[in-house]
C-alpha positions in Angstrom: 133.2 62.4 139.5 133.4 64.6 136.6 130.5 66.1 136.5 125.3 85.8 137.6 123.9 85.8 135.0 123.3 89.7 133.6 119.4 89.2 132.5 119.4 91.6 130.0 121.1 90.8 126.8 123.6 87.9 127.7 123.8 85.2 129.7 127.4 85.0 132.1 129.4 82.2 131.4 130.8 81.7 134.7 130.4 77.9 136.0 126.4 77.3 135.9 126.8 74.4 138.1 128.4 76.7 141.0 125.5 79.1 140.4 123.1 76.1 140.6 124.5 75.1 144.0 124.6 78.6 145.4 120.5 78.5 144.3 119.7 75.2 145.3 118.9 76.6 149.2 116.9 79.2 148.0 114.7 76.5 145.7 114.1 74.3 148.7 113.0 77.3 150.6 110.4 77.8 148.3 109.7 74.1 147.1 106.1 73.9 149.4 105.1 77.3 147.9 105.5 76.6 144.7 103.8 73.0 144.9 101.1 75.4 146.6 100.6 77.5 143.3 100.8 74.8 141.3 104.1 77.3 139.7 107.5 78.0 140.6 107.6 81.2 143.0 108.9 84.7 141.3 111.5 84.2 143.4 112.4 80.6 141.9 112.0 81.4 138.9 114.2 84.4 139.3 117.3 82.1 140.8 116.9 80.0 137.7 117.2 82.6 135.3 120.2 84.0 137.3 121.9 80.3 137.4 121.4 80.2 133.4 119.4 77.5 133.1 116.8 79.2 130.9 119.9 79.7 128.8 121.7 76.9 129.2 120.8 75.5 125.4 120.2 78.9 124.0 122.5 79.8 121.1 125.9 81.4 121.6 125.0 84.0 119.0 121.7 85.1 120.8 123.5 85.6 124.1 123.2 82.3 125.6 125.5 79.5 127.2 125.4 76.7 124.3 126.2 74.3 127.7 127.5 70.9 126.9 125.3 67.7 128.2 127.5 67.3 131.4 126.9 70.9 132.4 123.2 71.1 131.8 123.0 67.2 133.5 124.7 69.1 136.7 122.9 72.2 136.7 119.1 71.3 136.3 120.1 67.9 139.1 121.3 71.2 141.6 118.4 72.9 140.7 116.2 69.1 141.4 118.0 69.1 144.9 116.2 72.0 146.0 112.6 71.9 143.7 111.9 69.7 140.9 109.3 71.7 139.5 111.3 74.4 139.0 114.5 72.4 137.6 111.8 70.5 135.6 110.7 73.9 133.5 114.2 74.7 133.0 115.1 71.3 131.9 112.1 70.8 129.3 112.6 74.8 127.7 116.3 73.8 127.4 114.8 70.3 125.2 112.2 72.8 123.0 115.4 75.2 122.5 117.8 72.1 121.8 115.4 70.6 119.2 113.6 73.2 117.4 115.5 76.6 117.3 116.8 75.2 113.8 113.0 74.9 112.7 112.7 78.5 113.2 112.5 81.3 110.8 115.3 83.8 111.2 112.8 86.7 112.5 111.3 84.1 114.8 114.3 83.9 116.2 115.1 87.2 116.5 111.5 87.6 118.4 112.2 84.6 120.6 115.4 85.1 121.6 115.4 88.9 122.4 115.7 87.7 125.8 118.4 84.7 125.4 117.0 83.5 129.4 113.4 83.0 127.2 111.1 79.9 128.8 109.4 78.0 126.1 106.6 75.4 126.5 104.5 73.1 124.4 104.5 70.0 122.7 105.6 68.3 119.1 102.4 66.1 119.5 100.1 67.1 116.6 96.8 67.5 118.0 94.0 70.0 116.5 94.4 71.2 113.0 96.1 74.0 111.4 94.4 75.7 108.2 96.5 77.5 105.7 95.5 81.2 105.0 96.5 84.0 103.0 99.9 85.3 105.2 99.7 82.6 107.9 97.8 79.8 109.6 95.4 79.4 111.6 95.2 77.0 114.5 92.9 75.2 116.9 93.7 72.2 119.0 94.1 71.4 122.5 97.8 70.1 123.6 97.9 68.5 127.1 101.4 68.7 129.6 102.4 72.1 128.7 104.8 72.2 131.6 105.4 75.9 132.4 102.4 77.2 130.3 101.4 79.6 133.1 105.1 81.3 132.7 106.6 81.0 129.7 105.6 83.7 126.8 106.1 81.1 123.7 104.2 78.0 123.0 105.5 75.4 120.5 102.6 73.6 119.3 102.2 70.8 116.0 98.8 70.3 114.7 97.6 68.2 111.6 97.3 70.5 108.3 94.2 70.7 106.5 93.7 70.7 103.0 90.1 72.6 102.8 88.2 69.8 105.0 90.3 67.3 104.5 93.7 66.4 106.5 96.7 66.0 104.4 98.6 63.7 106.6 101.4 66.1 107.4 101.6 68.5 110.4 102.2 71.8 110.6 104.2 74.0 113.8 104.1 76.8 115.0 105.7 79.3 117.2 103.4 81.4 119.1 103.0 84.0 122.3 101.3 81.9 124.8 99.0 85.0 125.8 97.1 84.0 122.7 96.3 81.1 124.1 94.0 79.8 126.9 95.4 77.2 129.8 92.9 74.4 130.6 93.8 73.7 134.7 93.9 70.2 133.9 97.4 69.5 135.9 95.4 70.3 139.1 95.7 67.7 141.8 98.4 65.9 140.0 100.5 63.9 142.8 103.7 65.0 141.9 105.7 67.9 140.0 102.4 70.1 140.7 104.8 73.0 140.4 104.9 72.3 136.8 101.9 73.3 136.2 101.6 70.9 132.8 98.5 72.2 132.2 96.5 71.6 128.7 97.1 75.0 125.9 93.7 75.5 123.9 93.5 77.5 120.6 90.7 78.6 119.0 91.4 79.7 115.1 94.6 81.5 116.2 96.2 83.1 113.3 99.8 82.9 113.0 101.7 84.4 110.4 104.3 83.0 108.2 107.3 84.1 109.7 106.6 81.7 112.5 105.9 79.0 111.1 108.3 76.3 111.8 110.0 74.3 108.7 111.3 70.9 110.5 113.7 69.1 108.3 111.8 67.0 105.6 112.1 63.6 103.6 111.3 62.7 100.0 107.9 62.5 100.7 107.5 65.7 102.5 106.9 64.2 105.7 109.3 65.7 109.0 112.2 63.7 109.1 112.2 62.5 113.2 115.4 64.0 115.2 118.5 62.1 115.5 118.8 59.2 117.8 120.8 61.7 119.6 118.8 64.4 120.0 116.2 62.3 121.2 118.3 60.9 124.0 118.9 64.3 125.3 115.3 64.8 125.8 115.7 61.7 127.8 118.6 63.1 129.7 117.2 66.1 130.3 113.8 64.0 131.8 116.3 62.3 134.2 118.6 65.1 135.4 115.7 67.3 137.8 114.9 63.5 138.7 118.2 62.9 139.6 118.3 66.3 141.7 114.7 64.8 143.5 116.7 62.0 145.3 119.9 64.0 146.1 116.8 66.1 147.7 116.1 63.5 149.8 119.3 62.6 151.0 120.1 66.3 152.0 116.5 66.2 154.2 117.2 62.9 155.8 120.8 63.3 156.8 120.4 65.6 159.6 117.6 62.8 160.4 120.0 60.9 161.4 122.0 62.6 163.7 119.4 64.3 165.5 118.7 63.6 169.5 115.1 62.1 169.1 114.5 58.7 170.7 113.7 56.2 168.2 110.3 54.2 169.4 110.1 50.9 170.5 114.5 50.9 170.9 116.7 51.7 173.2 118.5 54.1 170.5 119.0 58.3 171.1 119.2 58.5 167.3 119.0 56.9 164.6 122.5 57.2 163.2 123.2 54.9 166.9 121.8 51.6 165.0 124.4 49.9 162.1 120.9 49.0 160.2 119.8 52.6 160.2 123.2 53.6 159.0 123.6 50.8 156.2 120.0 52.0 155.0 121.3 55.5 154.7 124.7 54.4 153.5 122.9 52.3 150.6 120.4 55.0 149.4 123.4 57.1 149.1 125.6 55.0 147.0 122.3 54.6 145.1 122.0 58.0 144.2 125.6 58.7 143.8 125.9 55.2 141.0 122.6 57.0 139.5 124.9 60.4 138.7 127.6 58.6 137.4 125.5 56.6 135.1 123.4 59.7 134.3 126.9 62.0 134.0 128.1 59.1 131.5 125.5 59.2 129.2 126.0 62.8 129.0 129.0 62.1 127.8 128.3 60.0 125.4 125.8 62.5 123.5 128.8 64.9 124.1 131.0 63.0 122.1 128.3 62.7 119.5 128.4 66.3 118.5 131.7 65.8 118.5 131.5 64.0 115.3 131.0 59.9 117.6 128.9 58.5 115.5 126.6 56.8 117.8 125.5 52.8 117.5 122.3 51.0 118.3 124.1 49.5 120.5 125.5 52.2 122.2 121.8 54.2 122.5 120.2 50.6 123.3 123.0 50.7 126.4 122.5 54.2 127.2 118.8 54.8 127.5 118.6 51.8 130.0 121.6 53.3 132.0 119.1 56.2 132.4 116.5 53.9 133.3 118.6 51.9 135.9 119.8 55.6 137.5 115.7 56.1 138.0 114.9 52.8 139.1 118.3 53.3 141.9 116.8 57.1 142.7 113.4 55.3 143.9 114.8 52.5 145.4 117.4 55.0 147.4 114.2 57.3 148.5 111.9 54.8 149.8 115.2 53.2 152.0 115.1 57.4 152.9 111.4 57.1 153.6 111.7 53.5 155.7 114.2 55.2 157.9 112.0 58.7 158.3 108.2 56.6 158.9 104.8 57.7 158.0 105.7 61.2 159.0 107.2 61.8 155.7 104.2 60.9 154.1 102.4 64.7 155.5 101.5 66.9 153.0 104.1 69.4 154.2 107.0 66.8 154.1 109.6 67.8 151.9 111.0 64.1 151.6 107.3 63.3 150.9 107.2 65.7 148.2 110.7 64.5 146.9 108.9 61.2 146.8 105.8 62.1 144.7 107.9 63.9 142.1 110.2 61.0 141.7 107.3 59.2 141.6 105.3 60.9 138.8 108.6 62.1 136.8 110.3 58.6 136.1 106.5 57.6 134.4 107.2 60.2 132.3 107.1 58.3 128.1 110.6 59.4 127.5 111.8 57.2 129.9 109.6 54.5 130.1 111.5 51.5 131.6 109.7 48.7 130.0 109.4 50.2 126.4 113.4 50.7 126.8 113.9 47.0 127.6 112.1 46.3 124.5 114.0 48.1 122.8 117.5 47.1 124.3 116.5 43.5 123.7 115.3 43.5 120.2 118.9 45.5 119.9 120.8 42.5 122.2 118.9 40.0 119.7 120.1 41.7 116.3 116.4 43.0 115.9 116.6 46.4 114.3 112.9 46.7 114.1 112.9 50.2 116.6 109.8 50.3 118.4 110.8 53.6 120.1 111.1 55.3 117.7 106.8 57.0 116.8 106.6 57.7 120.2 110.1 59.2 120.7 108.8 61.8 118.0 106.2 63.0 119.9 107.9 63.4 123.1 109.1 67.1 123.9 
């Protein structure tokens, strides 16, 4: 299937994906310690960066990789083998960079990509308010699932603008150091991806100056103008791909299951890869995962072709988000054949095919992939029904 970095100043554009493989042992190592903190370890987060996927969507002319959709689909499921979490981070920084480095002024950008490996985190969701003042703004607001709030330095945030008291209907971003704002733990306990830490951001009458502001692209009426049906698929893809990595996870930590001497209770069998049911289990979870890549890997293609110059159909997004919704709905099936074959064990807090479970779990819930509001969607396209219910919600997803 077609499917070192030097830190400092520019990112090495040797293959990612290799990098990602070489890392993905490393990731798994530390996968129960950085569930533990609730963050990826230093030393995680350290691999990443060195694999380029902090840079994978960072400009060319700030140092960074400008990957194409396959690439970045391959690298942050490599990175999923081995933690989630940690892929996760990479995976939603790459979507901020992706959508909003046009937004930016050009000395924001300069600030924010001094470091072309920069982590971003934060959300388009207007929430708060934002109060103009003379040289800047200032904003207060709380902003819930800030994945990667207790590591990354910048905070993208949206927040309704006031006119004196009164709201004027539009909202304003920003682009701010997050050590000027204060993290709400309110992603403790969470049953899966705890190593995102997706933590709630609270400001309280920030002042940011105008240079970083952001200007998203407006209509006639001065409203944003939503991104492209493209550009919102990516931030689907990008949703899928660590997802993707969870159950390849899961198939690496049940394989050697399978082959080891243990006696399997109440049978007659040494191991488990002695009984043709346990082996067509396995066999079926992995052609589960492997029809979820190519499906995953194809819509990648697509959006590839779109900046291309493809000018993309309903028809074709309609097809292609539920292609990402099928490769989900095959990762969980494949995982819990994985978890039938490995028994309660694998449900111990310590598990790592547990663990794979609970992220796949929490991750495919996540509202840029939500399986039911797609088949709305793809129906009202199937029916001629152009009326996109997608499309509010979309907005707000980051």
């Amino acid at each position: 299937m077609s499917t070192d970095l030097d830190v400092a100043h520019t990112a090495d554009t040797a293959d990612p994906w290799e990098r990602a493989r070489g890392a993905r042992a490393l990731l798994a190592a530390n996968a129960a310690a950085t569930q533990e903190r609730g963050r990826p370890t230093p030393e995680s987060l350290a691999a990443a960066r060195e694999v380029g996927a902090f840079a994978v969507t960072t400009p060319a002319r700030f140092g960074g990789l400008d990957a194409d959709n396959r690439t970045m689909v391959r690298v942050f499921a490599e990175l999923g083998a081995g933690c989630p979490s940690t892929s996760w981070l990479a995976a939603v920084s790459a979507t901020a960079k992706s959508m909003f480095t046009d937004w930016m002024t050009a000395d924001a950008q300069k600030a924010f990509y001094a470091d072309p490996h920069v982590s971003i985190c934060g959300t388009a969701r207007p929430s708060g308010h934002a109060r103009t003042v003379p040289g800047g703004t200032r904003v207060t607001g709380r902003w819930p699932y800030a994945s990667g709030c207790l590591d990354a330095p910048w905070a993208m945030l949206g927040a309704p603008e006031l006119d004196g008291d009164m709201p004027t209907g539009l909202p304003r971003y920003v682009l701010l150091p997050t050590d000027e704002l204060t993290v709400e733990r309110s992603w403790d306990g969470v049953a899966g991806l705890q190593g995102t830490g997706s933590h709630t951001l609270v400001a309280d009458d920030v002042f940011v100056p105008d240079t970083f502001l952001m200007a998203p692209p407006q209509g006639p009426d001065g409203a944003p103008v939503p991104p492209s049906d493209a550009r919102r698929m990516q931030v689907a893809l990008h949703t899928v791909s660590p997802l993707l990595g969870a159950a390849k996870g899961a198939l690496d930590v049940t394989g050697p299951l399978m082959t080891t001497e243990r006696p399997v209770f109440g049978t007659a069998y040494r191991r488990r890869a002695e009984s043709p049911s346990a082996r067509h289990f396995f066999a079926e979870a992995s052609h589960l995962v492997h029809t979820a890549e190519q499906r995953t890997v194809g819509v990648a293609d697509l959006l590839d072709a779109a900046e291309r110059g493809h000018t993309l159909s309903p028809t074709e997004l309609a097809h292609a988000r539920m292609h990402l919704i099928a490769a989900m709905q095959d990762c969980r099936l494949a995982v819990d054949k994985l978890l039938d074959l490995h028994g309660s064990s694998a449900f111990a807090a310590g598990n790592p095919l547990g663990r794979f479970w609970r992220d796949l779990s929490v991750g495919t819930r996540h509202a840029a992939i939500s399986a039911w509001v797609a088949a709305d969607d793809h129906g009202r396209v199937l029916t001629e029904d152009r009326d996109d219910t997608t499309t509010k919600d979309e907005r707000d997803v980051t």
